[in-house]
C-alpha positions in Angstrom: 165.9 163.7 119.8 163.6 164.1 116.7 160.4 165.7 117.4 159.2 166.0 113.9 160.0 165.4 110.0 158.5 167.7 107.8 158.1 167.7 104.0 159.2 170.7 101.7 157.7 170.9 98.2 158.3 174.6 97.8 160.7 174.1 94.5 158.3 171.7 93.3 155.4 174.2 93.8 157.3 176.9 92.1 158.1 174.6 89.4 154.6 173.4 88.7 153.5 176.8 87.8 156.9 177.3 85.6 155.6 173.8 83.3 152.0 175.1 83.6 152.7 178.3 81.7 155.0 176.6 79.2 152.9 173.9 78.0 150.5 176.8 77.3 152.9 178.5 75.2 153.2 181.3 77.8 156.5 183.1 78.8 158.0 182.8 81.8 160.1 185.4 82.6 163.5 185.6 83.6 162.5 187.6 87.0 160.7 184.0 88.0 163.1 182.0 86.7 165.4 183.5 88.6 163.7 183.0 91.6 163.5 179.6 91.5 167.4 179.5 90.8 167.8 181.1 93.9 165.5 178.9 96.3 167.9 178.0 99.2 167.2 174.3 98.4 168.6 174.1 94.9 171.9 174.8 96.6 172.3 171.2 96.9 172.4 170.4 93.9 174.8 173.4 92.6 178.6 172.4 92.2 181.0 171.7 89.7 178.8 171.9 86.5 175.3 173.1 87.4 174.5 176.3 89.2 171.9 179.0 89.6 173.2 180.4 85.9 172.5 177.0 84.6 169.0 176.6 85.8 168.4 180.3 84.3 170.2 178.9 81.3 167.7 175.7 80.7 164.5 177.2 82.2 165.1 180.3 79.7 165.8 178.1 76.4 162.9 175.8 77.6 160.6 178.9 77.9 162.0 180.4 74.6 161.6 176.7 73.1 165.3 176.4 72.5 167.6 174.0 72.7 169.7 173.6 75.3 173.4 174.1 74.1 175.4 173.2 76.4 178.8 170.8 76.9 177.2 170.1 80.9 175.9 166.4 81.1 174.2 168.4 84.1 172.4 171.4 82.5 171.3 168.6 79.5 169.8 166.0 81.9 168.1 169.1 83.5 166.8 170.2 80.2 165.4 166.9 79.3 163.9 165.9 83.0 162.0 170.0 82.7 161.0 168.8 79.0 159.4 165.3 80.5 157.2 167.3 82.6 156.0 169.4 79.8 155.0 166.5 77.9 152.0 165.7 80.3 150.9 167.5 83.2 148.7 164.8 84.5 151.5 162.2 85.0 153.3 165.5 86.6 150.2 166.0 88.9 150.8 162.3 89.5 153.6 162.5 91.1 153.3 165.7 93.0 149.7 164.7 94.6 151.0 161.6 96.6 154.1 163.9 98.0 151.5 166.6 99.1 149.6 164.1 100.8 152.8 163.0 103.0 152.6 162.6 106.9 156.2 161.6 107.9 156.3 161.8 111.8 155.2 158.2 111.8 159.2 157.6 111.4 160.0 159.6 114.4 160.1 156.9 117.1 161.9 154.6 114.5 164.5 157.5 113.9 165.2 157.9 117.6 165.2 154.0 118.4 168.2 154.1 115.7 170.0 157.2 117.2 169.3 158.0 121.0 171.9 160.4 120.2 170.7 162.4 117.3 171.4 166.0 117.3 168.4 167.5 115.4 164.8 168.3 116.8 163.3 168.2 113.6 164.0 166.3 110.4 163.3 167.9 106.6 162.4 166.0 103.4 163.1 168.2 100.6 162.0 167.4 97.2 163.7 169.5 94.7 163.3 169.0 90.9 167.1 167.9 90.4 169.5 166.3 87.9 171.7 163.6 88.3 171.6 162.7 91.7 168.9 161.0 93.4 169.4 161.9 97.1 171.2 163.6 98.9 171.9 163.9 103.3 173.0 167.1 104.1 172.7 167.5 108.2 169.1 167.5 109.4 167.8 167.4 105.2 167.0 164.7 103.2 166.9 166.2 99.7 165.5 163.8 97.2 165.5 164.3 93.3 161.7 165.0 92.2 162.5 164.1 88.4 163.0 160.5 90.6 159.1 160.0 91.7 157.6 157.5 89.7 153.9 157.3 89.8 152.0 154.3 89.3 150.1 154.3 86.2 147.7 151.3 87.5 147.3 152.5 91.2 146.0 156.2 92.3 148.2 157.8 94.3 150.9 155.0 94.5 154.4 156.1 93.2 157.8 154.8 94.1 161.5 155.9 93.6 164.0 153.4 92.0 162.3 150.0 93.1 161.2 151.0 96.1 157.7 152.3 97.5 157.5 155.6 98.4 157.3 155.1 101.8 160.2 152.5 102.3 162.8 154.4 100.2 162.3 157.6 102.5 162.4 155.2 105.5 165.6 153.7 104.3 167.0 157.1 104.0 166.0 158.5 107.5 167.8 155.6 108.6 171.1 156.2 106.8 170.9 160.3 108.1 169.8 159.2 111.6 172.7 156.8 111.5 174.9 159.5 110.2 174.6 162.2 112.6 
């Protein structure tokens, strides 16, 4: 039975100082880089083109303001979602503000109404600055593509992923992981 759901934005966090430091022409070096290659939740998106030498690989040339050569579809949509948030850190902040501000354990009854049976205590959202995926269920995680968060440009604080509202897209996908375990 589900007791909580808790939000991660520790990628995201690391990440906002990486784009903060490039846009001011600073260099970030490969020590940090490296550490955010080797956060436990970029795992899940590491596979068959894109790894932790791929993230070094990107980060560096966007650092070194290079770029990115590379025959990966994967390392060159990473490349170019990085680059997007280099182009304005406001809209960035826009989309990083609303997940900061998340409170999730309103779902907790639903989740447990859907799955009596569910084997986890605690459910995590993840957000992890990805490529080509948009979400991914892995056990007890809900790991969503931060490059996916659209703000609203009209409405403070509103953003949405796809076509859906922030909150009903991570509804919809508790609901496929409760109904999964």
């Amino acid at each position: 039975m589900i007791k909580r759901i808790r939000t991660n934005l520790d990628v995201v966090e690391a990440m906002l100082y990486y784009w903060q430091a490039t846009s001011e022409k600073q260099k970030v070096g490969e020590s940090y880089i490296l550490s955010i290659a080797d956060f436990p939740e970029m795992d899940y998106f590491y596979g068959e083109g894109f790894d932790k030498e791929s993230v070094r690989k990107v980060l560096s040339a966007i650092s070194n303001r290079e770029m990115i050569n590379s025959q990966s579809k994967k390392d060159r949509k990473y490349w170019n979602n990085n680059m997007w948030m280099l182009e304005d850190l406001e809209f960035t902040n826009m989309m990083v503000k609303p997940l900061k501000l998340l409170n999730l354990n309103n779902y907790v009854a639903k989740i447990n109404s859907i799955n009596e049976n569910i084997q986890y205590d605690e459910i995590e959202v993840i957000f992890v600055p990805g490529h080509m995926d948009e979400y991914i269920i892995s056990g007890n995680k809900l790991i969503i593509n931060f490059f996916r968060v659209m703000p609203n440009l009209y409405e403070e604080g509103k953003v949405s992923i796809g076509d859906k509202e922030l909150h009903d897209y991570i509804e919809e996908k508790l609901i496929e992981l409760a109904k999964m375990s």
